[in-house]
C-alpha positions as CSV (number, residue, x, y, z in Angstrom):
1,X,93.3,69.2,127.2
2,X,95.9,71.6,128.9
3,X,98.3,71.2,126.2
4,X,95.4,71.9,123.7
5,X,94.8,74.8,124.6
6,X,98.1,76.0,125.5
7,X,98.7,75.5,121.6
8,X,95.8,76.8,120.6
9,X,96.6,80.0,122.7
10,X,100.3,80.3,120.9
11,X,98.8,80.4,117.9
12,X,96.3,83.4,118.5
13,X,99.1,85.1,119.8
14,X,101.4,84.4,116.8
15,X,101.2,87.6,114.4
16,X,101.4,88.5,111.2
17,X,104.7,89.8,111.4
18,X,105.7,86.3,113.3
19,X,105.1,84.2,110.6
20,X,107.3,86.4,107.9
21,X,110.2,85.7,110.5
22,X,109.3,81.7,110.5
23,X,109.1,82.2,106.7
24,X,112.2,84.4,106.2
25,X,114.5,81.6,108.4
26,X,113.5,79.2,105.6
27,X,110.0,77.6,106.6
28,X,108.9,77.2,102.6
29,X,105.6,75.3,103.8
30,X,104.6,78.3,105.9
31,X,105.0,80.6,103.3
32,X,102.8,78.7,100.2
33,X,100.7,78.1,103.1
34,X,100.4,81.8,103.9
35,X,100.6,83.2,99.8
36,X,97.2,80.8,99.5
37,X,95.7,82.4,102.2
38,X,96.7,85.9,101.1
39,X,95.6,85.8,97.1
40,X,92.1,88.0,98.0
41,X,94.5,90.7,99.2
42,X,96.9,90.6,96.3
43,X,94.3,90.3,93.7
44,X,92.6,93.3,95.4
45,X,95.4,95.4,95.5
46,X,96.2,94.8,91.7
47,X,92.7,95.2,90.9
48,X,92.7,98.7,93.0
49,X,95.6,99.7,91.0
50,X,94.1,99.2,87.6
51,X,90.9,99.9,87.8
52,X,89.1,96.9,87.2
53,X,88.3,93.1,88.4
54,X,91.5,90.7,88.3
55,X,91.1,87.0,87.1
56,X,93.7,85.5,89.2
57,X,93.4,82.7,86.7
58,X,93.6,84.2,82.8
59,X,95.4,87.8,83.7
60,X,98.8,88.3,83.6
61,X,99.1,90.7,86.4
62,X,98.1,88.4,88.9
63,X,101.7,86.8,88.3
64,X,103.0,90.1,88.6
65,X,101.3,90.7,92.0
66,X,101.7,87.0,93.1
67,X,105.9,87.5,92.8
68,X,105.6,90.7,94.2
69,X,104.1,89.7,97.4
70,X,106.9,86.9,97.6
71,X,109.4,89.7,97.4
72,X,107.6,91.6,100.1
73,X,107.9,88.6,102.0
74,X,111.5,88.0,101.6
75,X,112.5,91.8,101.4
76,X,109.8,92.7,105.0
77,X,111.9,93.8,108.0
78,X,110.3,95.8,111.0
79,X,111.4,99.0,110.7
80,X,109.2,98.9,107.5
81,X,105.8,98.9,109.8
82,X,103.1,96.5,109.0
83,X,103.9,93.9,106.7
84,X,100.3,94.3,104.7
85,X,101.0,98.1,104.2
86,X,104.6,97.1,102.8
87,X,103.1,94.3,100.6
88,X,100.6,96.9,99.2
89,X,103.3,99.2,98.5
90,X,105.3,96.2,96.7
91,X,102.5,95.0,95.0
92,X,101.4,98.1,93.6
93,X,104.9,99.2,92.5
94,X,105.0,96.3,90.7
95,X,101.8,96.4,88.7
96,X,102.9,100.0,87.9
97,X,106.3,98.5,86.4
98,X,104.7,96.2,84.4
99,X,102.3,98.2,82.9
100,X,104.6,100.8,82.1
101,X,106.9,98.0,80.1
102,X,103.5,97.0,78.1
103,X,103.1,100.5,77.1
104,X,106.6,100.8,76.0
105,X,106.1,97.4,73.8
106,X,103.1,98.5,72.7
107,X,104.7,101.6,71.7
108,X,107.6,99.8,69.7
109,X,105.2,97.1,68.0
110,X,102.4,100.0,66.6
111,X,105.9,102.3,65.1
112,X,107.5,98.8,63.5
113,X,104.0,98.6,61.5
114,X,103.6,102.2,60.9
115,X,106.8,103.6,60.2
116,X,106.3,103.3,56.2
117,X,103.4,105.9,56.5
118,X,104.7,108.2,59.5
119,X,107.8,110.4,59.8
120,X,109.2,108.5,62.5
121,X,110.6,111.3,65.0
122,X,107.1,112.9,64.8
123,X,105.4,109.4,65.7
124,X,107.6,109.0,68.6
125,X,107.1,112.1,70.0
126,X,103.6,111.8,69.8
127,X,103.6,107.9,71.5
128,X,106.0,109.9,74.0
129,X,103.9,112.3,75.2
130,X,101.1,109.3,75.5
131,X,103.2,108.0,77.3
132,X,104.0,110.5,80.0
133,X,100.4,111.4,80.0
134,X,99.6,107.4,81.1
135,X,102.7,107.2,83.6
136,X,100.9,111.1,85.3
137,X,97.5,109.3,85.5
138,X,98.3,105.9,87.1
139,X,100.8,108.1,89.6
140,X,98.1,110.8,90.2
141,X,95.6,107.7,90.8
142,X,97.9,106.3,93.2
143,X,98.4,109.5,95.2
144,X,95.1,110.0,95.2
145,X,94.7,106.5,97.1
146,X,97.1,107.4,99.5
147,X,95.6,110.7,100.3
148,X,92.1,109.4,101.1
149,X,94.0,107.8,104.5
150,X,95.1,111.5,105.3
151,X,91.2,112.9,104.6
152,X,92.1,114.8,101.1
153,X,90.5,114.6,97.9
154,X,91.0,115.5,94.7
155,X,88.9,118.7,94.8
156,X,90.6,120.1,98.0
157,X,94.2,119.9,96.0
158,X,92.7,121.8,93.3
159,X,90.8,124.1,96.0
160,X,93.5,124.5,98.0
161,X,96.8,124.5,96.3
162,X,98.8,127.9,96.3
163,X,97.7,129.8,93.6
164,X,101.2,132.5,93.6
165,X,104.7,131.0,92.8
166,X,106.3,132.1,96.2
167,X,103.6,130.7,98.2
168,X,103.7,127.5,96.5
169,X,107.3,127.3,97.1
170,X,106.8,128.4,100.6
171,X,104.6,125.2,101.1
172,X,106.9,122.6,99.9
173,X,109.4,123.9,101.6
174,X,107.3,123.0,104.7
175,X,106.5,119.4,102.7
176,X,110.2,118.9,102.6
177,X,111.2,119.8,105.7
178,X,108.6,117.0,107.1
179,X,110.0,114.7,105.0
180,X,113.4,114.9,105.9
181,X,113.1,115.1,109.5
182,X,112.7,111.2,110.2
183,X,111.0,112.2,113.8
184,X,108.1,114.9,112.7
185,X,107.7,112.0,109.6
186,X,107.1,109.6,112.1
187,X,104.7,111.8,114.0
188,X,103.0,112.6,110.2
189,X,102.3,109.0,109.4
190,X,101.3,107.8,112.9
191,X,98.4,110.7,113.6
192,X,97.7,111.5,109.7
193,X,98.3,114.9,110.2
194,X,100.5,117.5,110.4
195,X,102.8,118.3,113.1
196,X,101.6,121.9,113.4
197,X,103.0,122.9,116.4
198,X,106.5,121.8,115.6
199,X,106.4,123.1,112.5
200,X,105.3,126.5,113.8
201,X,108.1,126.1,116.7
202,X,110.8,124.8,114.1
203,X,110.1,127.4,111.3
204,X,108.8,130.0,113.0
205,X,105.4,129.8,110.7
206,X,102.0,131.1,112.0
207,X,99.3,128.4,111.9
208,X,97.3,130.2,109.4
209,X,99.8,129.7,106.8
210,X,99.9,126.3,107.6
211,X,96.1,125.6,107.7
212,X,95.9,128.0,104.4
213,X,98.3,125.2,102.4
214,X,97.7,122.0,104.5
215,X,96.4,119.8,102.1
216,X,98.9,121.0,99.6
217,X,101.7,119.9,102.1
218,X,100.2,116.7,102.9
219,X,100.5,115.7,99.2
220,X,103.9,116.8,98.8
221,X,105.1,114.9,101.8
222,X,103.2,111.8,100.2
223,X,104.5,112.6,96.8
224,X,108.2,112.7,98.5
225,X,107.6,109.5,100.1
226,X,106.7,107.4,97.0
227,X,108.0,106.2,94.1
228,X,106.0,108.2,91.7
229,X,108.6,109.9,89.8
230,X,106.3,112.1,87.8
231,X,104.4,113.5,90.5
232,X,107.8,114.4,92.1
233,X,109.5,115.9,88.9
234,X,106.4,118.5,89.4
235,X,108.0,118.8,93.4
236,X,111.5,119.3,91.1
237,X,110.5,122.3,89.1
238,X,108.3,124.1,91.8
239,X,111.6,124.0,93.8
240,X,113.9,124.9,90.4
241,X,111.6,127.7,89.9
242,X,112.9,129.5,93.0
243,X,116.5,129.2,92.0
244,X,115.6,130.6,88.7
245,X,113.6,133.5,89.9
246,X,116.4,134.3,93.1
């Protein structure tokens, strides 16, 4: 009875985090074992990134999300924090891949049957610009997810962003300086928040400013630590517009 429940203790005290090491040293039953148990979270992190409901059995992107958690687990060390929050990241990434190449096919296929009755360089400019517009949307949704954790919305971007060029500038500055300081990050994703009183010690900025442009910050240190390329070509210009304008 001892042993029993010596074993039974082990096992509430084996993490997450435990098992991907059992896993990643080569234990192949542990991991199908643990992908079975895990297919609610993948199919809800695909179906959080589209939109909409995933059939895990006649959808396409649950194969996408299902190899995508089996790279988180082969790819999770950690320094990369909880494992969920990395597969989530992976999975997600993934999806956005994926449906990036299907617009791209889609794009090809509709100008091979069109090209007869369309000047060509105007089509693909137009299917271009669709393009970029669908690429901005499923970034900007994906921020916008991220956000939520750190208490902004949507409205409070557009409320709140810095309505004068220098100002702007000014505040991603502030977002980039965050970023790149791998300690006041730290301090950033742990509380949620910014580190206010370094920042004000560091850059020698009043709190008001900071309060005035907070949620505009926030994003841009979320933009900087992502993979959304269009949302950080926006980060780009604001920054190349003060080079122009100096």
């Amino acid at each position: 009875m001892r042993n029993i429940l010596k074993l039974l203790k082990a096992k509430q005290a084996q993490t997450l985090e435990d098992r991907i090491n059992i896993i990643q040293e080569g234990d192949e039953k542990e991991k199908n074992k643990l992908i079975q148990e895990y297919i609610p979270f993948i199919q809800k992190n695909i179906s959080q990134q589209v939109g909409k409901y995933i059939d895990i059995n006649n959808d396409d992107l649950y194969s996408v999300g299902l190899m995508a958690f089996n790279e988180a687990i082969n790819k999770y060390n950690q320094e990369k924090g909880s494992f969920l929050s990395f597969a989530s990241m992976v999975i997600k990434s993934r999806v956005i891949d994926q449906l990036r190449k299907e617009s791209k096919r889609s794009k090809e296929v509709y100008i091979s049957q069109f090209s007869s009755e369309v000047d060509g360089a105007d089509y693909l400019m137009a299917t271009e610009g669709f393009e970029n517009k669908l690429e901005i949307k499923m970034d900007m949704k994906t921020l916008l997810q991220r956000m939520e954790t750190f208490g902004v919305t949507l409205d409070d971007l557009i409320k709140e962003a810095p309505k004068h060029v220098d100002t702007r500038v000014n505040a991603v500055k502030i977002g980039r300086y965050v970023y790149e300081n791998k300690g006041l990050r730290a301090k950033f994703m742990k509380t949620n928040n910014l580190p206010v009183g370094d920042l004000i010690k560091d850059l020698d900025v009043s709190k008001k400013v900071l309060q005035r442009s907070r949620k505009f910050i926030i994003a841009v240190i979320l933009i900087l630590d992502s993979n959304l390329d269009t949302m950080k070509s926006y980060i780009s210009q604001t920054e190349g517009r003060e080079h122009c304008e100096g």
